[in-house]
N, CA, C and O atoms as a Tinker XYZ file with bonds, in Angstrom:
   452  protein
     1  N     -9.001000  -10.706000    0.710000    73     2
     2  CA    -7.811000  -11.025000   -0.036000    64     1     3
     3  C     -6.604000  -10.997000    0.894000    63     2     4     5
     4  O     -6.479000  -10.117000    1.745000    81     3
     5  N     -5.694000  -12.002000    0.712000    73     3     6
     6  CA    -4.485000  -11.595000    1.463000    64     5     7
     7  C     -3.673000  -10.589000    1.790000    63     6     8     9
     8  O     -3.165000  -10.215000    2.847000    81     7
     9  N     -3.637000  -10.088000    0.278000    73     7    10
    10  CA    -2.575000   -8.993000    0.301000    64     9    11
    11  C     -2.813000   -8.079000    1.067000    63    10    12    13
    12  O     -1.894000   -7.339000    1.419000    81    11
    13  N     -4.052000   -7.902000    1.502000    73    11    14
    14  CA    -4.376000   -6.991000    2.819000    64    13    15
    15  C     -3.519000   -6.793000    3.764000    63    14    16    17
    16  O     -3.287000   -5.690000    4.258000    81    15
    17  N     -2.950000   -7.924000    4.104000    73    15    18
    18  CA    -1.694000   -7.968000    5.002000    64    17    19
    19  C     -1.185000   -7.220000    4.082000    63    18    20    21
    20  O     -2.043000   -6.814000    3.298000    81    19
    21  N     -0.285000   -6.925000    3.893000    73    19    22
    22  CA     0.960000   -6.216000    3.057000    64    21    23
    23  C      0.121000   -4.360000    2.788000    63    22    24    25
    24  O      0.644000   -3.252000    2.670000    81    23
    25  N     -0.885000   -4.673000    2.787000    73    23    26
    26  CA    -1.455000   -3.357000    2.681000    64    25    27
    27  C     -1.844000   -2.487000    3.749000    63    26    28    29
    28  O     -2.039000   -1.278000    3.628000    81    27
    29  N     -1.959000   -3.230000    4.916000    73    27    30
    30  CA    -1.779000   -2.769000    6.769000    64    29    31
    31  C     -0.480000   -2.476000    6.977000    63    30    32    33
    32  O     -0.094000   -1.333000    7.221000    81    31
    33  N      0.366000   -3.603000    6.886000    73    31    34
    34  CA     1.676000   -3.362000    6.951000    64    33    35
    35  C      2.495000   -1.524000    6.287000    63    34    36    37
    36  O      2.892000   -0.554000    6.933000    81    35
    37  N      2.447000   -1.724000    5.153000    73    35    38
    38  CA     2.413000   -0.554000    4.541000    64    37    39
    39  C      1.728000    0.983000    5.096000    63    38    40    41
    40  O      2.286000    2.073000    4.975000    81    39
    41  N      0.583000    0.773000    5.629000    73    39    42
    42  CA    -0.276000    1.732000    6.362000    64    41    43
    43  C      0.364000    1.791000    7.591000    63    42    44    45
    44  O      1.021000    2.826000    7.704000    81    43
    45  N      0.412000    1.040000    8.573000    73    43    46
    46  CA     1.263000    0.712000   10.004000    64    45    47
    47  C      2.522000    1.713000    9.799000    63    46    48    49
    48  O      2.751000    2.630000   10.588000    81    47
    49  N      3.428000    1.404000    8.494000    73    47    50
    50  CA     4.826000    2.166000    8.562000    64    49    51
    51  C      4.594000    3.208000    8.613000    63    50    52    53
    52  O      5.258000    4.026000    9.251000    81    51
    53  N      3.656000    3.439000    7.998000    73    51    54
    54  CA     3.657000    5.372000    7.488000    64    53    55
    55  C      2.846000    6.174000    8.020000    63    54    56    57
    56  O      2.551000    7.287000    7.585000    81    55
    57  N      2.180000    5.322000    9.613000    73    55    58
    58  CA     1.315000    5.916000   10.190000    64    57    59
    59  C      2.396000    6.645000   11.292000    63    58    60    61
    60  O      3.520000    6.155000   11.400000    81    59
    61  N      2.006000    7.854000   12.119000    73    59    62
    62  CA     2.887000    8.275000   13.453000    64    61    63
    63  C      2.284000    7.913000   14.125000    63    62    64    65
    64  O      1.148000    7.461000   13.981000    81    63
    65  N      3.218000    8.078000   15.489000    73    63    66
    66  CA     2.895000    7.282000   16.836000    64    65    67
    67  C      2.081000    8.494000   17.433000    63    66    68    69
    68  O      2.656000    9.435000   17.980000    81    67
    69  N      1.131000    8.444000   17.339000    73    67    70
    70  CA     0.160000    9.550000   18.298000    64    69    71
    71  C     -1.241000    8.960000   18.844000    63    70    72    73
    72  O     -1.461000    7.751000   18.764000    81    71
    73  N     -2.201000    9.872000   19.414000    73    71    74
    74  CA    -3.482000    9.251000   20.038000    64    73    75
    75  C     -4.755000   10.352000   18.712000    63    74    76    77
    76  O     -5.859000   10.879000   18.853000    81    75
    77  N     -3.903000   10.240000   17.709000    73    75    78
    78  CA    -4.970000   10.904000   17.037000    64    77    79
    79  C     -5.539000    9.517000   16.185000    63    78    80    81
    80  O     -4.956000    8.444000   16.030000    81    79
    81  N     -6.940000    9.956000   15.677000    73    79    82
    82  CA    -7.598000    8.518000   14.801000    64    81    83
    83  C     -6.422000    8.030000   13.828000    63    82    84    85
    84  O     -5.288000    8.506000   13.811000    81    83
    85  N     -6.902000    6.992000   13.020000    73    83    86
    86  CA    -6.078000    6.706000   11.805000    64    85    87
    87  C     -6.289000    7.333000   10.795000    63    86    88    89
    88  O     -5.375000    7.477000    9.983000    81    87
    89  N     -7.145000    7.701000   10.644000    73    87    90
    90  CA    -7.449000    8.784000    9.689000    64    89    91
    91  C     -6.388000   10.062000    9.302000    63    90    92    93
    92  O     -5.751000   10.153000    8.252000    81    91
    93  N     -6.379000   10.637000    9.983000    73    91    94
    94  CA    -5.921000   11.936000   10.865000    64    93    95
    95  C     -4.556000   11.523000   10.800000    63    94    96    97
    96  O     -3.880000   12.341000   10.176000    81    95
    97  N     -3.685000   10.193000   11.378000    73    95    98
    98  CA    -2.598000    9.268000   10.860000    64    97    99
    99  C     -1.943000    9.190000    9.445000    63    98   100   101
   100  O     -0.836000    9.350000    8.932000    81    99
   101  N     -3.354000    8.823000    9.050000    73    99   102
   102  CA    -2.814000    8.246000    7.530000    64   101   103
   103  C     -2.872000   10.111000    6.556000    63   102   104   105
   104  O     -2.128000   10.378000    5.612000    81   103
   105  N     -3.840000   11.007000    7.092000    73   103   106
   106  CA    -3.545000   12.363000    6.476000    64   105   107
   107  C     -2.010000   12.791000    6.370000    63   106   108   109
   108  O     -1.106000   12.993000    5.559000    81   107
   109  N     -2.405000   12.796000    8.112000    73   107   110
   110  CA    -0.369000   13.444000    8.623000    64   109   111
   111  C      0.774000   12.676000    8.025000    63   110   112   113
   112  O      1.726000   13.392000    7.717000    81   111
   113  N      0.899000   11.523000    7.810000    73   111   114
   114  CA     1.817000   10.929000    6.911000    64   113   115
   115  C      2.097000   11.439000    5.494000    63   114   116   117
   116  O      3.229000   11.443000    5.010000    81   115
   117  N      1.153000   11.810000    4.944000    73   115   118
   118  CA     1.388000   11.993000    3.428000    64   117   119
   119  C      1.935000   12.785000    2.962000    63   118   120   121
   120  O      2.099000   12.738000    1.743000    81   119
   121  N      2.569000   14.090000    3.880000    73   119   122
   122  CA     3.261000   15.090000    3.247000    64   121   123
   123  C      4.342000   14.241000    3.492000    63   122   124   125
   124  O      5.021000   13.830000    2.550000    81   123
   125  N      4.672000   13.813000    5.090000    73   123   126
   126  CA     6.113000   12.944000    5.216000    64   125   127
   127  C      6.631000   12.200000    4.268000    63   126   128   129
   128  O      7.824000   11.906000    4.344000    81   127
   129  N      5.753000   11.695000    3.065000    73   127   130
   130  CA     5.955000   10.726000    2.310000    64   129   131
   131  C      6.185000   11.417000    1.259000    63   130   132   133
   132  O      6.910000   10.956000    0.378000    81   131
   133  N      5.759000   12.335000    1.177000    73   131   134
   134  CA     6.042000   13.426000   -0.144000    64   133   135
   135  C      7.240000   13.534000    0.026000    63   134   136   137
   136  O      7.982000   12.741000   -0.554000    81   135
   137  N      7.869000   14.722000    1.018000    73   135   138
   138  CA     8.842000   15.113000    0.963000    64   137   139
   139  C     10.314000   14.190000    1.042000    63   138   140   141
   140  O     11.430000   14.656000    0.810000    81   139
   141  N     10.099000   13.177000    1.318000    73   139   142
   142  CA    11.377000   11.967000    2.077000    64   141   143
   143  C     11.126000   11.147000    1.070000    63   142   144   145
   144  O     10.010000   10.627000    1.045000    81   143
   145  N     11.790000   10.933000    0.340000    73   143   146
   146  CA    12.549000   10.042000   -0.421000    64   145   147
   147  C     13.053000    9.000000    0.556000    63   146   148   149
   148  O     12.542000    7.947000    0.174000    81   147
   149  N     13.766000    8.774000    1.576000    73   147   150
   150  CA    14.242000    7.758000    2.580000    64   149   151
   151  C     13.200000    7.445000    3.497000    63   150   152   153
   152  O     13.342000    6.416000    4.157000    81   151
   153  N     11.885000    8.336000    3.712000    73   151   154
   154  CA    10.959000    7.689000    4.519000    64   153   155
   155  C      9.965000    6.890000    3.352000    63   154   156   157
   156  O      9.153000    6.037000    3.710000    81   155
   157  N     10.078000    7.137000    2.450000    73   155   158
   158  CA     9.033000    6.327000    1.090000    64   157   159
   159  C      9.755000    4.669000    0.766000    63   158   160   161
   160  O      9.174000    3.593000    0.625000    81   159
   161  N     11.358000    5.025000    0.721000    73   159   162
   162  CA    12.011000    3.625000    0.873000    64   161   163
   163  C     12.079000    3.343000    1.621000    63   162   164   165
   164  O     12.958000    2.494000    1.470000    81   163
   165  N     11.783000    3.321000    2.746000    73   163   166
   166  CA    11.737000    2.417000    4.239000    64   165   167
   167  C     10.445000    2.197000    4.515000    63   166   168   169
   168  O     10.375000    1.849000    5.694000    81   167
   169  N      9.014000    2.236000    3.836000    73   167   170
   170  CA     8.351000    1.668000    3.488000    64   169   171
   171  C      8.051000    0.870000    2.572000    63   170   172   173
   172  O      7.226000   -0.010000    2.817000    81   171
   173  N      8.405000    0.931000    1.803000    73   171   174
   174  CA     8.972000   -0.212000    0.651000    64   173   175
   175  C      9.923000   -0.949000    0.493000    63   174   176   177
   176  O     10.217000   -1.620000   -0.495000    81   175
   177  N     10.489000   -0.837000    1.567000    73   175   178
   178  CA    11.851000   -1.819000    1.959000    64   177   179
   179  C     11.306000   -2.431000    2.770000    63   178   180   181
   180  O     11.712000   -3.573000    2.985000    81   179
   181  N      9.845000   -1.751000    3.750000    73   179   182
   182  CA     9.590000   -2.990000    4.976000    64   181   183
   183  C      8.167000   -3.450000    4.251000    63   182   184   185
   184  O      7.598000   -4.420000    4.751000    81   183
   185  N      7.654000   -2.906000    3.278000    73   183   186
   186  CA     6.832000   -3.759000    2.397000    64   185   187
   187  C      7.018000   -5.013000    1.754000    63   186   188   189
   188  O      6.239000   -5.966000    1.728000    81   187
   189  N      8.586000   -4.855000    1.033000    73   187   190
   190  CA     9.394000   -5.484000    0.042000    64   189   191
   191  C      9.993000   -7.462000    0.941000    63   190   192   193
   192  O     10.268000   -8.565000    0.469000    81   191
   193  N      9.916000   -6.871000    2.346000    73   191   194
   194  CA    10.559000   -7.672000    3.389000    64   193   195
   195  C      9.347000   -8.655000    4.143000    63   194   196   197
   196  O      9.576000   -9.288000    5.173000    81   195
   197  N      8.067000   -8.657000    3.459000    73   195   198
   198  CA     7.072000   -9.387000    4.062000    64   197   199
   199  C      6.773000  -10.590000    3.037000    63   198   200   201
   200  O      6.396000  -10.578000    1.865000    81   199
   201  N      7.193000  -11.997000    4.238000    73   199   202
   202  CA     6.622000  -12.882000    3.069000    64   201   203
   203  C      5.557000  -13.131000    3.301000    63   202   204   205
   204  O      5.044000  -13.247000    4.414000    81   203
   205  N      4.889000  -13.292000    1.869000    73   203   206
   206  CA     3.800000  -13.824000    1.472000    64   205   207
   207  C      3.841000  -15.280000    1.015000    63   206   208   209
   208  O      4.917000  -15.604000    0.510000    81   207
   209  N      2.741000  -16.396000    1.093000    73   207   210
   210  CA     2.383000  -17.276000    0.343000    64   209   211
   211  C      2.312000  -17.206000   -1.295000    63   210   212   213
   212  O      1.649000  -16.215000   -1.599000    81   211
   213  N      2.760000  -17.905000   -2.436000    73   211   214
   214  CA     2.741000  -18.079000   -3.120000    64   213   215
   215  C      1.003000  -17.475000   -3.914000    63   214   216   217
   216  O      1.024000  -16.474000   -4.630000    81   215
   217  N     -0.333000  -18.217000   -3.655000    73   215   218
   218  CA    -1.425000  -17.297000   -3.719000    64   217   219
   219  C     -1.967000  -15.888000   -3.804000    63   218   220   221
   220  O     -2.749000  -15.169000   -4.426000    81   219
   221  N     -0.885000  -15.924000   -2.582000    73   219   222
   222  CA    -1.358000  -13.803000   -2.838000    64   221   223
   223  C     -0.538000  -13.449000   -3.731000    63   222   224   225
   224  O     -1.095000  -12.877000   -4.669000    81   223
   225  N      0.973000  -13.593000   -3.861000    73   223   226
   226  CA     1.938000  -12.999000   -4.925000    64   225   227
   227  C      1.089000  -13.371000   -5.939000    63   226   228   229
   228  O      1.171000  -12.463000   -6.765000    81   227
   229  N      0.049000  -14.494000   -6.474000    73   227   230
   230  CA    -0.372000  -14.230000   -7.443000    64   229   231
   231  C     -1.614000  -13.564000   -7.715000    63   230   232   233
   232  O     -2.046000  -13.331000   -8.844000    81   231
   233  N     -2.096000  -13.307000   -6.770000    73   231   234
   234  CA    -3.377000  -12.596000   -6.456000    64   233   235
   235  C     -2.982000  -10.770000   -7.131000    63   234   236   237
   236  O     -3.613000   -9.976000   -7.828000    81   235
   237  N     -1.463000  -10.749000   -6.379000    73   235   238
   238  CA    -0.666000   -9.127000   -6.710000    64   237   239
   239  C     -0.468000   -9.100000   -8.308000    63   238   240   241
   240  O     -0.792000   -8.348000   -9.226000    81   239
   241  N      0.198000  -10.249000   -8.168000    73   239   242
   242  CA     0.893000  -10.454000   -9.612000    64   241   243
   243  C     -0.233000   -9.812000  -10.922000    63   242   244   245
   244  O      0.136000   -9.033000  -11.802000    81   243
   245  N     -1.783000  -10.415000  -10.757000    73   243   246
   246  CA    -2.830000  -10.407000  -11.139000    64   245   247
   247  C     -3.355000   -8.807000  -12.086000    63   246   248   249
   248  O     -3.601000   -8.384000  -13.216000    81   247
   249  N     -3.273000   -8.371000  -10.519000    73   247   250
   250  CA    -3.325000   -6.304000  -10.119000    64   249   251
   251  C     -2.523000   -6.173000  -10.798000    63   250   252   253
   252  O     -2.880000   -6.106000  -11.975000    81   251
   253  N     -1.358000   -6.083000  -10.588000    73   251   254
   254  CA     0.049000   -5.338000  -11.389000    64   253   255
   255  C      0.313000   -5.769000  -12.535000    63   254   256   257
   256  O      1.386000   -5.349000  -12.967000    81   255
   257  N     -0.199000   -6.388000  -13.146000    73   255   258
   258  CA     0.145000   -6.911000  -14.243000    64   257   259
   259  C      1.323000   -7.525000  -14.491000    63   258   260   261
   260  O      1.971000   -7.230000  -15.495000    81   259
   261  N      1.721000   -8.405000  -13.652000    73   259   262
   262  CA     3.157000   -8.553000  -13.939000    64   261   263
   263  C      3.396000  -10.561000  -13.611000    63   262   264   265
   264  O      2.448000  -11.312000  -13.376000    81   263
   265  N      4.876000  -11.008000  -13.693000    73   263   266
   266  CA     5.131000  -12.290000  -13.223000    64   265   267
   267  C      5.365000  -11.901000  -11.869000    63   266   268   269
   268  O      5.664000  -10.828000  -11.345000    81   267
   269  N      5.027000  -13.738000  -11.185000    73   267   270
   270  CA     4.663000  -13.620000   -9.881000    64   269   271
   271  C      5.931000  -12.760000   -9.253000    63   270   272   273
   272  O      5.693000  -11.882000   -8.423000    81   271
   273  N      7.610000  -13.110000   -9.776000    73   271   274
   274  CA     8.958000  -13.192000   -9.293000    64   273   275
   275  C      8.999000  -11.271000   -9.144000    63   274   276   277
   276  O      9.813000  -10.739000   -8.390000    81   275
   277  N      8.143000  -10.563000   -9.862000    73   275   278
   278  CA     8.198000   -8.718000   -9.868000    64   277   279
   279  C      6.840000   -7.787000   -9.408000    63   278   280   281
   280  O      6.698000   -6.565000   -9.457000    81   279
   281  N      5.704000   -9.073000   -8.845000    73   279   282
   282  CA     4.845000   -8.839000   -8.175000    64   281   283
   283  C      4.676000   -7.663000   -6.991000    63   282   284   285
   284  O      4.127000   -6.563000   -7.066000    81   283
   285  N      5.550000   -8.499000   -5.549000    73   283   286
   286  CA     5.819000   -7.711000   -4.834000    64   285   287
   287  C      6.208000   -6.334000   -4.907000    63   286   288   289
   288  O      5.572000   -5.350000   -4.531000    81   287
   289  N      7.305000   -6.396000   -5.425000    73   287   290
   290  CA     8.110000   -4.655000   -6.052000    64   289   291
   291  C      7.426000   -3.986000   -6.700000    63   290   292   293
   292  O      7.701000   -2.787000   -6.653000    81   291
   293  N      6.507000   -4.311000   -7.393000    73   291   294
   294  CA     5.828000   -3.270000   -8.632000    64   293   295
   295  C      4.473000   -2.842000   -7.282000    63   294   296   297
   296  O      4.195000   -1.685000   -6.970000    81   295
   297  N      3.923000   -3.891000   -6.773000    73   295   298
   298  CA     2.569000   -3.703000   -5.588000    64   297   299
   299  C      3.109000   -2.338000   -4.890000    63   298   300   301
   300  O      2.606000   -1.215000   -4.887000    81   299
   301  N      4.589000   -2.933000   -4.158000    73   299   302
   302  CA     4.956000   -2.010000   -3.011000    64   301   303
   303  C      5.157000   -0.531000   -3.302000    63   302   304   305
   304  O      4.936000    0.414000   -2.545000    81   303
   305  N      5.623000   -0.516000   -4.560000    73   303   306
   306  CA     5.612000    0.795000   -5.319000    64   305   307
   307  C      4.675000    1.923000   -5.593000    63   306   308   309
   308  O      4.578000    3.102000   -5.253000    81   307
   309  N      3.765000    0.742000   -6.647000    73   307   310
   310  CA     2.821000    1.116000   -6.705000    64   309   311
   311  C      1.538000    1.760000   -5.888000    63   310   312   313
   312  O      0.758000    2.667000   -6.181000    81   311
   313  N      1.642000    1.010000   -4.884000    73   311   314
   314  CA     1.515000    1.549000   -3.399000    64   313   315
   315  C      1.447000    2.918000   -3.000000    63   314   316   317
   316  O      0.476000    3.650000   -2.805000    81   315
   317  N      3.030000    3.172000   -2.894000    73   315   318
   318  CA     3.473000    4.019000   -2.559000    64   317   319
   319  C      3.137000    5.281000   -3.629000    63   318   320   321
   320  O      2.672000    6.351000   -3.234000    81   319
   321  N      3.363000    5.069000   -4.677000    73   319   322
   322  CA     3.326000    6.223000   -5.571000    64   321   323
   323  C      1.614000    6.916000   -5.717000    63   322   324   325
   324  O      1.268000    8.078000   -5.929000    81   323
   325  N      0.625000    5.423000   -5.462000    73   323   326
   326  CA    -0.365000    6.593000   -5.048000    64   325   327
   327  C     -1.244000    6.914000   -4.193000    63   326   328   329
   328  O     -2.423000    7.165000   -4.443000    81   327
   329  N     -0.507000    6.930000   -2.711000    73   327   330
   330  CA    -0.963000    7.074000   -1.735000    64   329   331
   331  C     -0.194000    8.638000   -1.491000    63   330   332   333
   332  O     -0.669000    9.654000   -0.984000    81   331
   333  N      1.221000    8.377000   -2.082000    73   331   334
   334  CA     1.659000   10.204000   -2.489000    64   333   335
   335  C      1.135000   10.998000   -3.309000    63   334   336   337
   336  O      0.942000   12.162000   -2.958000    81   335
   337  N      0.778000   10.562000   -4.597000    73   335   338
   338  CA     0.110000   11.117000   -5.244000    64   337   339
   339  C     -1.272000   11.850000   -4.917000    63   338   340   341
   340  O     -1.618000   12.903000   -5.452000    81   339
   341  N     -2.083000   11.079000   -3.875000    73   339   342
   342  CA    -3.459000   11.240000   -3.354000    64   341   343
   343  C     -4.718000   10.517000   -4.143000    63   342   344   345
   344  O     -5.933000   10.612000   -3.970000    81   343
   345  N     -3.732000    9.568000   -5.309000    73   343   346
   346  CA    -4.674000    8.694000   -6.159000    64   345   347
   347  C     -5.566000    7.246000   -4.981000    63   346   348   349
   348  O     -6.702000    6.796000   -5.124000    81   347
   349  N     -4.763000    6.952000   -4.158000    73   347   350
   350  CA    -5.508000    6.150000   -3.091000    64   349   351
   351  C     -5.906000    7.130000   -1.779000    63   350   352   353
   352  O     -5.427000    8.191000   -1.380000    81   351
   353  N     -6.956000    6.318000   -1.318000    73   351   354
   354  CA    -7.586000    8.074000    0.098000    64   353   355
   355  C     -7.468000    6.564000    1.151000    63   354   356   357
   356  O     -7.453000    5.369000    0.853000    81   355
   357  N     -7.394000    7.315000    2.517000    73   355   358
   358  CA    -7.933000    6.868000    3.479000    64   357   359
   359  C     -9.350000    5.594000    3.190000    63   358   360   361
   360  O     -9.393000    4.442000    3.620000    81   359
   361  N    -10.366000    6.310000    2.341000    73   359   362
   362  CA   -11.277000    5.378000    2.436000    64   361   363
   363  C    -10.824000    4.322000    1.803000    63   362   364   365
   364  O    -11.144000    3.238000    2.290000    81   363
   365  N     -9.911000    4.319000    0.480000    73   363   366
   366  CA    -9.147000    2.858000    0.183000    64   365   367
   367  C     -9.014000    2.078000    0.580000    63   366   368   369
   368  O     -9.548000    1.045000    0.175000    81   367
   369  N     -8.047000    2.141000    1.831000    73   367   370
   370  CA    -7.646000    1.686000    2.723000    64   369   371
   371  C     -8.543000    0.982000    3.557000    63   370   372   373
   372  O     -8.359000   -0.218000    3.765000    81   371
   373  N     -9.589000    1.654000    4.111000    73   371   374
   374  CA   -10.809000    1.304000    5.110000    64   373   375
   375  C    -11.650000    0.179000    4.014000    63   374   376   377
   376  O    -12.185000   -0.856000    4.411000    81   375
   377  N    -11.640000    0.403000    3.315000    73   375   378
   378  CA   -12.930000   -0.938000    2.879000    64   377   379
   379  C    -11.902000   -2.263000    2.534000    63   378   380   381
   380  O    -12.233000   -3.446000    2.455000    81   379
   381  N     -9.996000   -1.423000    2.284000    73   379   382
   382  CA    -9.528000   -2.809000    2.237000    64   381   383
   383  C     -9.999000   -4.070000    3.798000    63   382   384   385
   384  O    -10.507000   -5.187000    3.900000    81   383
   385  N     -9.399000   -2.927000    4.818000    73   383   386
   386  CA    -9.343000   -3.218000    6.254000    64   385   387
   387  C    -10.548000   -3.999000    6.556000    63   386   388   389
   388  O    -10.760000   -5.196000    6.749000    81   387
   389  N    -11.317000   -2.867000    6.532000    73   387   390
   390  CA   -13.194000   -3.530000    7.579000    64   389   391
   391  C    -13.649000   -4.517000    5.882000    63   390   392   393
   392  O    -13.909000   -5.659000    6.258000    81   391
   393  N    -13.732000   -4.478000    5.058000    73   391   394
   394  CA   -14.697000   -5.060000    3.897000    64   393   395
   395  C    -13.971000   -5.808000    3.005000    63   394   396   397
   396  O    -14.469000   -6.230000    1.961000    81   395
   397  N    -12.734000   -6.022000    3.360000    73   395   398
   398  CA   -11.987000   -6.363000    2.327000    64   397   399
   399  C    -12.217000   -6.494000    0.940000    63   398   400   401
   400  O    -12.172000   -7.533000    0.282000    81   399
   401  N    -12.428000   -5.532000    0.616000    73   399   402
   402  CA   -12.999000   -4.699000   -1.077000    64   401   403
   403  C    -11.999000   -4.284000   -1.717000    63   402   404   405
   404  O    -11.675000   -3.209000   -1.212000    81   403
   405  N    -11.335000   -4.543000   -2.547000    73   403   406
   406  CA   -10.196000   -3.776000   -3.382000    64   405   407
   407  C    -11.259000   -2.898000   -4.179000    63   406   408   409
   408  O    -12.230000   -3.324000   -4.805000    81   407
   409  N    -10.788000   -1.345000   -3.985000    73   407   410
   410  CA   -11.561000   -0.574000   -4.842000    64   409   411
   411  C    -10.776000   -0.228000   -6.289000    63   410   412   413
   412  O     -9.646000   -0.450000   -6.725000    81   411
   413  N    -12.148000    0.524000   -6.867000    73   411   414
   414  CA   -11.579000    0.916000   -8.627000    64   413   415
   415  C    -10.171000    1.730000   -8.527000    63   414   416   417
   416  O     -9.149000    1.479000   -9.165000    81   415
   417  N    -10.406000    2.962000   -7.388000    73   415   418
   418  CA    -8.717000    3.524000   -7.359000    64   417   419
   419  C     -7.915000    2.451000   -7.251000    63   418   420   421
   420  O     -7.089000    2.248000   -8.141000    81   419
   421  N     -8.019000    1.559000   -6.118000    73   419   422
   422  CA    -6.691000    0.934000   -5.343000    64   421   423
   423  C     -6.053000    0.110000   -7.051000    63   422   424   425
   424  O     -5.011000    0.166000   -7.704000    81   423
   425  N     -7.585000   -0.701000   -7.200000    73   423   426
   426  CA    -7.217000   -0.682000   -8.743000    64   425   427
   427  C     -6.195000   -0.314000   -9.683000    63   426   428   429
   428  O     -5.095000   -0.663000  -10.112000    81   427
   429  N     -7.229000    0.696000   -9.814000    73   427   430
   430  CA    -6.086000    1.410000  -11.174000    64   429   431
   431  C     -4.902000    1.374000  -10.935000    63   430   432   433
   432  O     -4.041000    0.704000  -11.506000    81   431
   433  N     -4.736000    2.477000   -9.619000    73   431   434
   434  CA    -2.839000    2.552000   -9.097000    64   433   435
   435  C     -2.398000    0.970000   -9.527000    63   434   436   437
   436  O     -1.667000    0.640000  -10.461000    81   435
   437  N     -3.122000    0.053000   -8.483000    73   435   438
   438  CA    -1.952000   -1.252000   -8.917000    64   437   439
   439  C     -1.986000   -1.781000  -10.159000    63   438   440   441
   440  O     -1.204000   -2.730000  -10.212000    81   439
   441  N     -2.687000   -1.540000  -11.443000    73   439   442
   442  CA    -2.620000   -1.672000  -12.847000    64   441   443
   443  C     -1.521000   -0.532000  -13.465000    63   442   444   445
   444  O     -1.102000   -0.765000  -14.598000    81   443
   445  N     -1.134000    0.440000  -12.916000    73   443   446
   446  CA    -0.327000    0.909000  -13.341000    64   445   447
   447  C     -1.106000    2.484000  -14.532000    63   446   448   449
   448  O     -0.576000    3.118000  -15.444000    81   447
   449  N     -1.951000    2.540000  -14.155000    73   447   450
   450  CA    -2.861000    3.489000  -14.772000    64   449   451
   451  C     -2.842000    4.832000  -14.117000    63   450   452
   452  O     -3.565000    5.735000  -14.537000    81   451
């Protein structure tokens, strides 16, 4: 699926610059994301700032339940809220990446559930 892009992107921001795995990356981020309110919007501001083709916004649109024009914003959010939460894991992420599989979590979060 496309939106994969937008879902690396998103992972990329909120990863730190170190020589540890991504894993280990995407762990260490998540308190950062907890606690920062300004580091959660500057991922969703550089989420919010990626264009997409018309297709994937509706591919998002789809997930989120929403029109194509509130797609993006509700995804990027949504996103965000549960990758803080701990409702999306690392492995989410990985079968988006290597298998491009949207799973039942990544799911739900972007249904709004």
């Amino acid at each position: 699926m496309r939106f994969i892009r937008l879902l690396s992107i998103a992972f990329t921001l909120a990863a730190l610059a170190s020589c540890t795995s991504q894993e280990q990356t995407f762990e260490k981020s998540i308190p950062i994301m907890k606690e920062s309110p300004s580091a959660r919007a500057q991922v969703i501001a550089k989420c919010l700032s990626q264009h997409l083709p018309p297709e994937t916004l509706d591919q998002i649109a789809f997930y989120v339940r929403s029109q194509r024009s509130e797609a993006k914003r509700l995804f990027c959010q949504r996103l965000m809220t549960g990758v803080v939460s701990g409702r999306i894991s690392y492995a989410d992420f990985k079968a988006m990446f290597q298998q491009k599989k949207v799973t039942p979590a990544l799911v739900a979060v972007l249904k709004g559930r």
